[in-house]
KOLDO-990549 format. One line per field, with one value per residue (C-alpha): z, x, y; residue in three letters; residue number from 1. Coordinates in nm, 4 decimals, m for minus. Layout:
<vogus>
w: [Z ...]
u: [X ...]
v: [Y ...]
res: [ALA ...]
n: [NUM ...]
</vogus>
This chain:
<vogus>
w: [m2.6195 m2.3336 m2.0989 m1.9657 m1.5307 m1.2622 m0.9758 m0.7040 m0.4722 m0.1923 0.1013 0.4843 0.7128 0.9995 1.0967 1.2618 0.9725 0.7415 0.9871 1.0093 0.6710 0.5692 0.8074 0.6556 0.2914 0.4239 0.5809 0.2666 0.1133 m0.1289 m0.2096 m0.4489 m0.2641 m0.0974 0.1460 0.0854 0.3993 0.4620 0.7459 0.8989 1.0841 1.3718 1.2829 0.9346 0.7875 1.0150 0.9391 0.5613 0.6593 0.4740 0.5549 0.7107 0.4160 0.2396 0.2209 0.5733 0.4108 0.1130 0.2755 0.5172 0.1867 0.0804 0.4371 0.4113 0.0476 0.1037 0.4154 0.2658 m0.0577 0.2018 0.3731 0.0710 m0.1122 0.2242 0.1362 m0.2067 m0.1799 0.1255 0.0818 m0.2771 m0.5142 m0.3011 m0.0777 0.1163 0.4534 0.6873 1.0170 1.0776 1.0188 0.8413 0.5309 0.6451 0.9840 1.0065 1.2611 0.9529 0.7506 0.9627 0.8478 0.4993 0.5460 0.7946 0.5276 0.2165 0.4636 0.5095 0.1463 m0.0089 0.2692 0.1647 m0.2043 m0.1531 0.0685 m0.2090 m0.4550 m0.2823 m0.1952 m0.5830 m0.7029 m0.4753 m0.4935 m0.8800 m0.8796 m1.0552 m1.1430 m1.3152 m1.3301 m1.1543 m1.2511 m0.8813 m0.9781 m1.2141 m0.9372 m0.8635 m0.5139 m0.4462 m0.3408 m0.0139 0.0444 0.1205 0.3194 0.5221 0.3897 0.3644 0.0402 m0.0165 m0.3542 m0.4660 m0.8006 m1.0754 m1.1284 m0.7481 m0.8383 m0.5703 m0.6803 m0.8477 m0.8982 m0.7425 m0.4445 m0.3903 m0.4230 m0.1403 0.0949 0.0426 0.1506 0.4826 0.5652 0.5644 0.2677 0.1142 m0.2278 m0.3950 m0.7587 m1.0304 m1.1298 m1.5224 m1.6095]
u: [m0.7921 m0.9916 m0.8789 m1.0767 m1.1084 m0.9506 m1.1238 m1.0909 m0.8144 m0.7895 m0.5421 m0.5662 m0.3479 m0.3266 m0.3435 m0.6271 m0.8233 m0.7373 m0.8289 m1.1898 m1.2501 m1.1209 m1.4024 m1.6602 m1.5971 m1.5626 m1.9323 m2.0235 m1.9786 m1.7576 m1.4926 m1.2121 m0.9903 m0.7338 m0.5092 m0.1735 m0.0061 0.3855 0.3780 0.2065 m0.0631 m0.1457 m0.5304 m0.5797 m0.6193 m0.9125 m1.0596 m1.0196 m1.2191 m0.9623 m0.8820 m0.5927 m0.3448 m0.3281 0.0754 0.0946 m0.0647 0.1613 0.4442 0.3400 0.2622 0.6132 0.7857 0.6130 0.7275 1.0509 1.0696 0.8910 1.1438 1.4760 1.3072 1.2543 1.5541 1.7745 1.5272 1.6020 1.9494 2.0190 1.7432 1.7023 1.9741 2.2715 2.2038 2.5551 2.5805 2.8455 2.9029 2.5449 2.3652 2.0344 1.9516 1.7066 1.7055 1.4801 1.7974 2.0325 1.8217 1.6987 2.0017 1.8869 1.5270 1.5473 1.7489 1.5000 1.2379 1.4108 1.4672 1.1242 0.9037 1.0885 1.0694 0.6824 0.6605 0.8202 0.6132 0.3103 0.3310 0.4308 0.1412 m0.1236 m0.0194 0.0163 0.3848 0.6052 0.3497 0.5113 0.2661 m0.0197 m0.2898 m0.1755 0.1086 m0.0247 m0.1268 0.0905 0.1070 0.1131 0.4800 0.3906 0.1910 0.6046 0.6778 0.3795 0.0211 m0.2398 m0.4442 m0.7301 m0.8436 m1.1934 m1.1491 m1.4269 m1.4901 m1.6583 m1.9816 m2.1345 m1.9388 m2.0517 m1.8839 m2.0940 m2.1694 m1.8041 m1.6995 m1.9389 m1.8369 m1.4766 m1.5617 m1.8009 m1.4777 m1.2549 m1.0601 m0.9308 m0.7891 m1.0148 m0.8939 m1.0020 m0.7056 m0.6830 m0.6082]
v: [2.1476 2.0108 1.7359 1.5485 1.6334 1.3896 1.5020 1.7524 1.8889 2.0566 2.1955 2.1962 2.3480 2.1031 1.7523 1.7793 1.9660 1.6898 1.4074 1.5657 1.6160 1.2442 1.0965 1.3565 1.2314 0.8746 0.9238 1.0625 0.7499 0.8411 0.5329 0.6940 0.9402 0.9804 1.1921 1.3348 1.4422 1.5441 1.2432 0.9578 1.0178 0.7802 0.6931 0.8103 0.4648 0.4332 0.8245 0.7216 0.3903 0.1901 m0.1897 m0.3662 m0.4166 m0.7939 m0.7168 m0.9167 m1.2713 m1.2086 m1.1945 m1.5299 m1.7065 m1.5941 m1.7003 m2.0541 m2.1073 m2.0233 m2.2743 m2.5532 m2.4949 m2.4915 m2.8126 m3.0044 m2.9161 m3.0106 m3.3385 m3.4522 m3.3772 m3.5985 m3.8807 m3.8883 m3.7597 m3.8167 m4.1030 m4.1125 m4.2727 m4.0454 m4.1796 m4.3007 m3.9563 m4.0138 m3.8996 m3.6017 m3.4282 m3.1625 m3.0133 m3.0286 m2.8044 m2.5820 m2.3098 m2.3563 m2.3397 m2.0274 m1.8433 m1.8910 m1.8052 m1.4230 m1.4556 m1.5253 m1.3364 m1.0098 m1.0930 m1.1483 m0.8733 m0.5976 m0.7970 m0.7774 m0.4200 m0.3695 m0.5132 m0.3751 m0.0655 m0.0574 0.0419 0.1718 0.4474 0.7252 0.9622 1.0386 1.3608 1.5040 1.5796 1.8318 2.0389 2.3943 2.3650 1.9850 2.0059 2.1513 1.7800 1.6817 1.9821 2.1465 2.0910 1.8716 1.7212 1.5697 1.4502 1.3094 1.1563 1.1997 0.8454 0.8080 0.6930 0.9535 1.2154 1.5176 1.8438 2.0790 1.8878 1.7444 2.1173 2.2129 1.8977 1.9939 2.3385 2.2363 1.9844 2.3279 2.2848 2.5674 2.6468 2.4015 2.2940 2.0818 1.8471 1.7685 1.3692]
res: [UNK UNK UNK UNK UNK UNK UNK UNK UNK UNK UNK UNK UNK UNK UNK UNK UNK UNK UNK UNK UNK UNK UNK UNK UNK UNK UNK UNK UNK UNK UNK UNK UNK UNK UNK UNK UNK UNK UNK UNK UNK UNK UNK UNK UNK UNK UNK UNK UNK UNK UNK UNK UNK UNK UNK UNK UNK UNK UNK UNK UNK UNK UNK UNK UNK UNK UNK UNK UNK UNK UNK UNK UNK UNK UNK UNK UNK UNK UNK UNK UNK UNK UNK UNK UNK UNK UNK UNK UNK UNK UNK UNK UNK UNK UNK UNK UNK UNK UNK UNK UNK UNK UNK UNK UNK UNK UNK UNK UNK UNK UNK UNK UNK UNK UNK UNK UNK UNK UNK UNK UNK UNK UNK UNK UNK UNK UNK UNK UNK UNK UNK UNK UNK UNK UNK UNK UNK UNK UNK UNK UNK UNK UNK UNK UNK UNK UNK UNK UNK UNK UNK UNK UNK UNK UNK UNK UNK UNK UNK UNK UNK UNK UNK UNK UNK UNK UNK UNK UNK UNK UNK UNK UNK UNK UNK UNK UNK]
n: [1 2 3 4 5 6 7 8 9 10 11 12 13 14 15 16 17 18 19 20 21 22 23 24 25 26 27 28 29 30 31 32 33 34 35 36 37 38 39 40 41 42 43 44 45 46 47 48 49 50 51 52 53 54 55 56 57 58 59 60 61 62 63 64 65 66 67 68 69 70 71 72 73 74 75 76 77 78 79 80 81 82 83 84 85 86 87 88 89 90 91 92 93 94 95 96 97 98 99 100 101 102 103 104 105 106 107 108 109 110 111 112 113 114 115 116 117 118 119 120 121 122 123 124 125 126 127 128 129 130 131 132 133 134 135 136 137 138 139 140 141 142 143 144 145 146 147 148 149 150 151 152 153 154 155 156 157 158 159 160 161 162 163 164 165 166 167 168 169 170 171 172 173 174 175 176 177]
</vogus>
């Protein structure tokens, strides 16, 4: 039975060796791939060439909802379903829903915010071709992965499998989807 191929792995020792080899693939132009390492590491995101993340406007979009909903609710309550004059108070101040307001605000920026990050990063994903791999556990513990998938419009097995090498990636596999 053959399965059809993901793309291709392979291992570096060091932080350093994987930080070189990301910007060699991302000056190779290649667009689908991406690093496994144990840890962050400080500057990878811009090795990789990857964007700032759109999580931030979701969750501002999410923080503005939820203050605008506190605000108007605090609204229609006092001014237009309950009309009640108590001790000359008006029937909005901005001052009497501010507790309101500032608590949907926490509340809807972190449901936008796990949202967000849900959506653009395709979660829950419960399986993923990498995982296939023998040695991928060490990506939590001690090593370094980098994976070029086969639907890269640049990529091509023979010459990903010599970039990899060049970059100083060792154990080079071909992962099954």
């Amino acid at each position: 039975m053959s399965t059809q191929p993901y793309g291709l792995i392979a291992m570096y020792d060091t932080p350093a060796d994987i930080m070189h080899a990301a910007e060699q693939v991302r000056d190779a132009g290649y667009k689908f791939w991406d690093v496994i390492a144990p840890f962050p590491l400080h500057g990878l995101d811009r090795a990789m060439g990857i964007r700032r993340s759109r999580v931030p406007r979701i969750s501002i979009l999410g923080g503005i909802t939820g203050f605008t909903t506190g605000m108007s609710l605090i609204y229609w309550v006092g001014a237009v379903h309950y009309r009640v004059t108590i001790g000359g108070k008006p029937f909005f101040s901005p001052l009497f829903a501010f507790p309101v307001s500032y608590e949907l605000t926490i509340l809807f920026t972190a449901f936008a915010t796990i949202g967000g990050m849900f959506l653009l990063n395709k979660l829950p994903m419960h399986y993923h071709p990498v995982m296939k791999h023998p040695t991928i556990d060490r990506g939590s513990n001690d090593r370094f992965f980098l994976v070029i998938e086969t639907r890269d419009p640049r990529f091509n097995p023979a010459n990903t499998r010599a970039l990899l090498e060049t970059s100083g990636g060792r154990e080079i596999a071909e992962l099954e989807a």
